[in-house]
C-alpha positions in Angstrom: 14.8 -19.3 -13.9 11.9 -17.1 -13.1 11.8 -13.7 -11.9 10.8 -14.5 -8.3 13.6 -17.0 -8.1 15.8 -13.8 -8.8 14.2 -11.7 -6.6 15.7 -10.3 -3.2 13.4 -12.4 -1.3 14.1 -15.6 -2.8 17.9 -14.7 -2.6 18.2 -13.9 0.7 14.7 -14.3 2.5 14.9 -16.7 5.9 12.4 -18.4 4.1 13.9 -18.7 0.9 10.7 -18.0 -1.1 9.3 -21.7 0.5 5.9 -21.7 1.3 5.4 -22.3 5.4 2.8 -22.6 7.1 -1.2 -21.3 6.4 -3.2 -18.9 8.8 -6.1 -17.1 8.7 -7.2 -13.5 10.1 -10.6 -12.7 9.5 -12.5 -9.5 10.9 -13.8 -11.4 13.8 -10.5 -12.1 15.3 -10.0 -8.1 15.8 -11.6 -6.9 19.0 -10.8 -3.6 17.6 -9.1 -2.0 14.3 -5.8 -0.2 14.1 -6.0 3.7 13.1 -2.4 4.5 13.4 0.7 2.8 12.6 2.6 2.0 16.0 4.3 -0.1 18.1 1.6 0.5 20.8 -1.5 -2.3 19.9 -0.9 -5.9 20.5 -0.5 -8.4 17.2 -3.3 -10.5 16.6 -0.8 -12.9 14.8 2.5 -13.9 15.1 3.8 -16.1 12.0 6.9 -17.1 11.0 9.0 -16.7 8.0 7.5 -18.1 4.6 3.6 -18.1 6.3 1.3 -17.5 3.7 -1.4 -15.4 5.5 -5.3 -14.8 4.4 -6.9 -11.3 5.8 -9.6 -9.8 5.6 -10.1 -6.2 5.7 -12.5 -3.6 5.5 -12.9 -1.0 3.4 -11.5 2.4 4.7 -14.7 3.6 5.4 -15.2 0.5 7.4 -18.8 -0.1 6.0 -20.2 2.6 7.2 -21.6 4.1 3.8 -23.7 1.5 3.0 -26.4 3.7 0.2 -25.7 6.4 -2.9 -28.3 8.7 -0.3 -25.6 8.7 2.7 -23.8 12.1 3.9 -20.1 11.2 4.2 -20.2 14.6 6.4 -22.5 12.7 8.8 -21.5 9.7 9.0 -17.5 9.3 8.6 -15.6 10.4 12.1 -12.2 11.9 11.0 -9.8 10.6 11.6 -11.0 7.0 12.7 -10.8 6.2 8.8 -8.8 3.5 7.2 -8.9 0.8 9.6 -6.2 -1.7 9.4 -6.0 -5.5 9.9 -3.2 -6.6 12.2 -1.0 -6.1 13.6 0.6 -9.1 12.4 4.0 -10.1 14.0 6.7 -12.1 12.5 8.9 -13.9 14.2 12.7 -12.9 14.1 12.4 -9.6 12.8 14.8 -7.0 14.3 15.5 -3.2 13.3 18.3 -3.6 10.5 15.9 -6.4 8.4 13.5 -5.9 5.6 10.4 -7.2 5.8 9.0 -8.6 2.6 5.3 -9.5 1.7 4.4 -11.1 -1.7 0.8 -10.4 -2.6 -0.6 -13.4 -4.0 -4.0 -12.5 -4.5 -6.8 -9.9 -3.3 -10.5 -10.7 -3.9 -13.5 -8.7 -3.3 -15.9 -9.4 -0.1 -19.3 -8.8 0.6 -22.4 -7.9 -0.5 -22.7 -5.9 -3.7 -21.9 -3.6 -4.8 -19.3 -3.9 -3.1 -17.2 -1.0 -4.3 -17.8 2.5 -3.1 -16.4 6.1 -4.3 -17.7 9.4 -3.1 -16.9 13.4 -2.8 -16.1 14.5 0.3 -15.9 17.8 1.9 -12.5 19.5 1.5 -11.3 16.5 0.7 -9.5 15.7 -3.0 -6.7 17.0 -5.4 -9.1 19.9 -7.1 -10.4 21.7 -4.1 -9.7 23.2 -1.0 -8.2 21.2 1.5 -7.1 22.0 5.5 -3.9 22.0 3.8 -4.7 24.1 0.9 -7.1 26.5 2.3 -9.6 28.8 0.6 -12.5 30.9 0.9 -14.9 28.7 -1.6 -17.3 26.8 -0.4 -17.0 22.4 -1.0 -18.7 20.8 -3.7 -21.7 18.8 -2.9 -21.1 15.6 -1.2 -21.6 12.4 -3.6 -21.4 8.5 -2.9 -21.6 6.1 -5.8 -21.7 2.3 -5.0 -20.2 0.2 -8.0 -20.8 -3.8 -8.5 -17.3 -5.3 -8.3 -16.2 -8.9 -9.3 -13.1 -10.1 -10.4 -14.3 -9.7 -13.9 -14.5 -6.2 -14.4 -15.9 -2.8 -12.3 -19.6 -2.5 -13.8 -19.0 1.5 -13.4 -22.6 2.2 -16.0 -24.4 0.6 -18.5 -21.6 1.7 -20.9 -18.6 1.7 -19.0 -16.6 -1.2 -17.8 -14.1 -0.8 -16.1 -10.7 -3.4 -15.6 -10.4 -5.0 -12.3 -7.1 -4.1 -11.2 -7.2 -4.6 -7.3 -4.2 -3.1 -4.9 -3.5 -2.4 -1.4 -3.7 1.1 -0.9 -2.4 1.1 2.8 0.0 -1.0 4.1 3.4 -1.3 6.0 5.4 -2.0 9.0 5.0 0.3 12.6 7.5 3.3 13.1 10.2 2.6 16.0 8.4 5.0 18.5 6.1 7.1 16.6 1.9 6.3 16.3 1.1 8.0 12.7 -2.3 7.9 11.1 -3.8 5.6 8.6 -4.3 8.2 6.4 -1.0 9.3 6.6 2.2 7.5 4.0 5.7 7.8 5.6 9.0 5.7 5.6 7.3 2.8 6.8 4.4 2.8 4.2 1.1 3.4 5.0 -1.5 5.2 2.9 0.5 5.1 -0.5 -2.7 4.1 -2.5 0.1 2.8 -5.0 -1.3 0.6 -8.1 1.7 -1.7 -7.9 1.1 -2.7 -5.0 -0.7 -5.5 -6.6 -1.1 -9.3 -7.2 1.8 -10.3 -8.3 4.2 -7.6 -6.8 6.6 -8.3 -3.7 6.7 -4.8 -1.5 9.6 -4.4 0.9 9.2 -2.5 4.1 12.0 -1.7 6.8 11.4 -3.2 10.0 11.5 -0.6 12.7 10.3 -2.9 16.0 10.5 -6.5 16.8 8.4 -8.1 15.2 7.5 -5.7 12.2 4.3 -5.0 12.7 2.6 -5.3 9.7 -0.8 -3.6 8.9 -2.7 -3.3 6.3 -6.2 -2.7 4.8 -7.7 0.0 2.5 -8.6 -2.1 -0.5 -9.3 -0.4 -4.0 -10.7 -2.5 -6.7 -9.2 0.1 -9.6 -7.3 3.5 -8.9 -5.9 6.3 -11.8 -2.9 7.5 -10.8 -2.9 9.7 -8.4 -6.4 9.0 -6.4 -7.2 12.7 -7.6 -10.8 12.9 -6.2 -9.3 11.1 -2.9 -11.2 8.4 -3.0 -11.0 5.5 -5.1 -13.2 2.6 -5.5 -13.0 1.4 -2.2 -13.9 -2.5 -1.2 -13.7 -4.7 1.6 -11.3 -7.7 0.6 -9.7 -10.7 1.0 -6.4 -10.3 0.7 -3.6 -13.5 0.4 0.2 -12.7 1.1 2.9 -14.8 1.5 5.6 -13.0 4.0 9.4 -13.6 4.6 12.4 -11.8 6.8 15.8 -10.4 4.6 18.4 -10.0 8.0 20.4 -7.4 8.2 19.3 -5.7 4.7 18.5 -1.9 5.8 16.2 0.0 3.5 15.0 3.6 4.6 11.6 2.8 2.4 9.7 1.0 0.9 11.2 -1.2 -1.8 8.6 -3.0 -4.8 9.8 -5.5 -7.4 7.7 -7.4 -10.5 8.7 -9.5 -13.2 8.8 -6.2 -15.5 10.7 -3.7 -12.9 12.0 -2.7 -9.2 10.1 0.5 -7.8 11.0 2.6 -4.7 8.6 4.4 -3.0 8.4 7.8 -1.6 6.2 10.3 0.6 6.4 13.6 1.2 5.5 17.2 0.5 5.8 18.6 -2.1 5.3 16.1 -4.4 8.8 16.4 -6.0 10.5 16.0 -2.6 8.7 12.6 -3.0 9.7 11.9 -6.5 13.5 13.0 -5.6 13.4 10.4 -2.5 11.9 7.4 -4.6 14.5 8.3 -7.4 17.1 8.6 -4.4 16.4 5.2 -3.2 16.4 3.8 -6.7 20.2 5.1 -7.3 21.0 3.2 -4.5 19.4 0.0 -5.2 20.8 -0.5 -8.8 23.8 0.6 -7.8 23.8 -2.3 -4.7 22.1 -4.6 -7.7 24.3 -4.2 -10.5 27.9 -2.7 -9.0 28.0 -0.1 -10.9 28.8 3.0 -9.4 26.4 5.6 -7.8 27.2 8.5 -10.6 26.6 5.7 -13.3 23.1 4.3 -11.8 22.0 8.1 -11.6 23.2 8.5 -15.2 21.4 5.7 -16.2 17.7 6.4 -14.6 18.0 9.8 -16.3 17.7 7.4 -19.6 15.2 4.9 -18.3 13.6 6.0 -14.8 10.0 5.6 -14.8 7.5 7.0 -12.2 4.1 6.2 -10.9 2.0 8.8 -8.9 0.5 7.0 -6.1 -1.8 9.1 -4.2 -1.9 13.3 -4.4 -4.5 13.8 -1.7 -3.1 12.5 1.3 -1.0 14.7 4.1 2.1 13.3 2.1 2.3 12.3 -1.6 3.5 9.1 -2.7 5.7 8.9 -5.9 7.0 5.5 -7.2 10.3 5.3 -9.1 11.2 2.3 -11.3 13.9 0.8 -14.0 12.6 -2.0 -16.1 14.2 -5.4 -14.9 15.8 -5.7 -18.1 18.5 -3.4 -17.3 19.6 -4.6 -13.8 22.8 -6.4 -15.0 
């Protein structure tokens, strides 16, 4: 048996992990792109459980930076950044179920270079932020555009680097709340998470009918922690397979591989993150394996492993995970 024949959304998905039926949601079927997560915009798909779904999105700059000689100050219109694809509305979904996508694949689209990075204006983890406010003045704005295929990111003449694409926002709405794009919460959002990967199945409590999902924000490779707070941004074409677990209740988002299961959290400070993904974790072996609370906690303290998502954001993302290995 094979990992994703173990995994919660095989168990217990409405879907089973079958395949159901295909769609297709380009750019041109949007009249206009999401900038919050809500239960306020209409879905521009409605699937059932099991649909495998190809998307395109945009990258969050939605094309707008399209040369190395472009001002990000002049052109970008905060907070209209981080345009989503979707909503996309699956049928059956209630508040109480989990939504689950498995990311199949994610390609870049375009003309290249496709990939773009750049310095913003009080914008990053090493300067002074609205947030984090001092009397210096920015550095000086800088866009690069890379050449992206799924071969490698041709970063210079001597540097190569991997292609590791992810989704770096994506999620479900909130019940009655319309949060920014650039903002991670309980429902997901901007986590800019590497995991969140080919390969991965992410989990996202479902808040609305429907669910709601959204997603877009692209990055063909990311360090941990997006530190400049940008990383190599690219429109994409993203394949995900999607699936209903009724009446399973998470309170955030949930990740699992062949190699380990991840919770996710956001907040600020960044430890208040790490203790909520770590929280969440407890819980989740301890569901798993029946072992109780004290003894799951006692066991992460051996084997917990954590991923900084993004540390730029108005939240910070922290990932927490156990290897699969030790969920018996």
């Amino acid at each position: 048996m094979n990992w994703f024949e173990m995994s919660l959304m095989a168990r217990r998905g409405v879907a089973g992990g079958r395949e159901g039926r295909r769609h297709t949601l380009t750019i041109a079927d949007h009249r206009e792109f999401p900038y919050v997560y809500g239960p306020y915009a209409e879905p521009v798909l409605e699937v059932e459980p099991g649909a495998v779904v190809t998307v395109e999105t945009h990258d969050a700059f939605e094309g707008r930076i399209r040369s190395e000689n472009d001002r990000p100050s002049e052109i970008l219109n905060f907070p209209y950044l981080n345009p989503q694809s979707g909503p996309i509305a699956v049928r059956g979904a209630e508040k109480g179920d989990c939504l689950a996508v498995r990311i199949r694949s994610i390609r870049p689209r375009g003309e290249q270079p496709v990939g773009t990075t750049c310095l913003i204006p009080e914008f990053g983890g090493l300067v002074a932020t609205g947030n984090t406010a001092l009397l210096h003045p920015p550095l000086p704005e800088k866009v690069k555009k890379v050449r992206v295929d799924e071969d490698g990111v041709y970063w210079s003449d001597r540097i190569t680097l991997p292609y590791q694409p992810f989704i770096g926002t994506i999620g479900t709405s909130p019940e009655i709340e319309a949060i920014s794009s650039l903002q991670p919460d309980y429902y997901g959002g901007n986590m800019d998470l590497p995991d969140m990967a080919p390969g991965a199945i992410a989990y996202f409590p479902v808040n609305r009918p429907g669910a709601l999902l959204h997603l877009g924000d692209c990055h063909a490779v990311q360090g941990d922690g997006e530190i400049c707070g940008v990383a190599l941004e690219m429109p994409a074409t993203v394949e995900l397979q999607v699936d209903l677990v009724k009446d399973h209740a998470i309170a955030w988002p949930r990740l699992e591989t062949g190699d380990f299961l991840m919770t996710i959290g956001s907040a600020r400070p960044l430890e208040d993150a790490a203790r909520i993904a770590y929280r969440e974790l407890v819980r989740w072996v301890a569901a798993e394996t029946g072992m109780p609370e004290d003894e799951a906690y006692l066991l992460l303290t051996m084997c917990g492993r954590v991923r900084l998502g993004n540390m730029v954001d108005p939240k910070y993302t922290v990932g927490a995970a156990i290897p699969r290995a030790y969920m018996r």
